[in-house]
C-alpha positions in Angstrom: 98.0 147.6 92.8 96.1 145.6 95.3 92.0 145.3 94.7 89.7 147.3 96.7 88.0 145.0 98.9 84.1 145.6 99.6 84.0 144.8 103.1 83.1 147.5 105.3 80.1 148.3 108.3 78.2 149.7 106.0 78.8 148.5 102.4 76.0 145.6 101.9 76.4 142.2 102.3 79.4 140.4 99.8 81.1 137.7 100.5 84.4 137.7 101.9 87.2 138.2 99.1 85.4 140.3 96.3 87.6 142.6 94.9 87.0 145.2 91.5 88.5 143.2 88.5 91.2 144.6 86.9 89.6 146.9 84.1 88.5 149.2 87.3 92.0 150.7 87.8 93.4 153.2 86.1 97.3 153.3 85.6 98.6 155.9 88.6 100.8 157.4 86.4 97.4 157.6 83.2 97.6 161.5 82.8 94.4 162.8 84.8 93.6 159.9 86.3 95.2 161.5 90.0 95.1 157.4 91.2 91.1 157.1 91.3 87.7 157.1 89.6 84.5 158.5 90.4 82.7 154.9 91.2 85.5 153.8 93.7 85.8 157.4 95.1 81.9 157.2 95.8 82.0 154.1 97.4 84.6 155.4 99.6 82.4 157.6 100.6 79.2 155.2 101.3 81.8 153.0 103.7 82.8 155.8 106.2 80.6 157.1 109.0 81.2 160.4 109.2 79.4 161.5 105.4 76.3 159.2 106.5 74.5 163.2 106.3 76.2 163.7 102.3 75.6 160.0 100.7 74.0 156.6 102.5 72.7 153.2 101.1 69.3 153.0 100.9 66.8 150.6 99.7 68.0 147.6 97.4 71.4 146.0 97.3 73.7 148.6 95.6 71.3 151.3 95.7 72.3 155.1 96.8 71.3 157.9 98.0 73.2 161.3 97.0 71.7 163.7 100.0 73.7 166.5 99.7 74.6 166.4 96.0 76.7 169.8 96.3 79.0 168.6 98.9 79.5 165.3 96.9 80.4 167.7 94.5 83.4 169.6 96.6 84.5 166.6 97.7 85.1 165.2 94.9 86.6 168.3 93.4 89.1 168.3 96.8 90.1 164.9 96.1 90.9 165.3 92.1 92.4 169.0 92.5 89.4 170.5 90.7 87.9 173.4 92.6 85.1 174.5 90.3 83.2 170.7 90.4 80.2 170.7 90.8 77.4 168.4 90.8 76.4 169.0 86.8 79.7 168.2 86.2 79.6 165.2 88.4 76.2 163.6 87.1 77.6 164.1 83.9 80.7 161.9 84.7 78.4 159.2 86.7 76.1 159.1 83.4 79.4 157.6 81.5 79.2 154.6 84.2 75.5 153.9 82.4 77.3 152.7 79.1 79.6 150.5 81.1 76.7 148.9 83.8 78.7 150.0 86.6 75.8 151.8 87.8 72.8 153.5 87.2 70.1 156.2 87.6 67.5 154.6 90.1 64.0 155.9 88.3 61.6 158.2 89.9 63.9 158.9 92.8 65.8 162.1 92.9 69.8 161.6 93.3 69.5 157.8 93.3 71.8 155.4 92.1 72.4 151.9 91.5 75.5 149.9 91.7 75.5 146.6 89.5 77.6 144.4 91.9 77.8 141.7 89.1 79.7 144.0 86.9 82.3 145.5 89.7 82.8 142.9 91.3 84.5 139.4 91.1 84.9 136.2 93.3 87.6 134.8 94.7 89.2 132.0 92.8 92.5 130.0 92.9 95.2 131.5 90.6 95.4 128.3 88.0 91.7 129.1 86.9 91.9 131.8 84.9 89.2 134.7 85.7 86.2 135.1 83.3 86.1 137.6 80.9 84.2 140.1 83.0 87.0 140.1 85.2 89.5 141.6 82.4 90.1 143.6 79.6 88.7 142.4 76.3 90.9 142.6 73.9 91.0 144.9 71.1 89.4 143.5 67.7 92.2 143.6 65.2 91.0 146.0 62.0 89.7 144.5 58.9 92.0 143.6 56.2 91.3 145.6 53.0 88.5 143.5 50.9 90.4 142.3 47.7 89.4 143.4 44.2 86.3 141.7 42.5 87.6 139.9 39.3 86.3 141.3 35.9 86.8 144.8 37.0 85.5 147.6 39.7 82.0 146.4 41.1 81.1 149.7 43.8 78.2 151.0 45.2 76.5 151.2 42.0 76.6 147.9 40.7 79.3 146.0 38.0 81.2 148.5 35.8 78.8 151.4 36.9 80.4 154.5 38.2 79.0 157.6 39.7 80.4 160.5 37.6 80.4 164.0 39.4 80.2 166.6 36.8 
């Protein structure tokens, strides 16, 4: 799957050559994922002229303006095959970006957001350097192994030899 390249007439300034790093993309064939997310899709959105009236940048680099949060709504329901979206459902969905810094709710302004840039985004670099780990999955931390008996018998929750008898 080829990156998504931020380069557009009205997507703000980034250097030539940013692309998402690889943790944006879902699989095509992840069940649900219908080939896009809800952060790409809206920056789809920002980059063509003709919803300038439904969503625009505004202010700061990164920062959004939803003006016509319903139509937002049925778009986004058109393009994932989900006619009853609406924009509950969708602010809902954009509130799980929070936890990952892709974005966030712009304070004391209604239906503004905030992309962080530094966290979707990664620079170019030759192909011997490997990227940083921003730019990739982090690995899952294997579990714990089981801790191994204390010597001189059972020593649990309520100290050495002591048991907790429920009668």
């Amino acid at each position: 799957m080829s990156p998504l390249s931020l380069q557009g007439s009205h997507v703000p300034a980034v250097p030539a050559g940013f692309a998402f790093p690889e943790w944006a993309y879902k699989a095509e064939s992840s069940p649900g994922s219908r080939q896009i997310q809800l952060w790409h899709f809206i920056l789809e959105l920002l980059r063509q002229e003709q919803y300038r009236e439904v969503i625009a940048w505004q202010g700061d680099y990164g920062e959004f303006v939803i003006k016509d949060p319903d139509e937002v709504a049925r778009l986004w329901g058109v393009r994932k095959c989900k006619p009853h979206m609406n924009y509950d459902k969708l602010s809902r969905a954009l509130r799980y970006y929070y936890n990952k810094r892709i974005l966030h709710k712009t304070k004391g302004k209604r239906f503004t957001y905030k992309f962080n840039f530094s966290k979707v985004v990664c620079p170019p670099r030759p192909r011997s350097i490997p990227p940083p780990s921003t730019c990739r999955p982090l690995p899952r931390r294997p579990p714990r192994p089981p801790r191994p008996p204390t010597p001189g018998g059972e020593q649990g929750r309520w100290g050495r030899g002591r048991t907790r008898s429920w009668k």
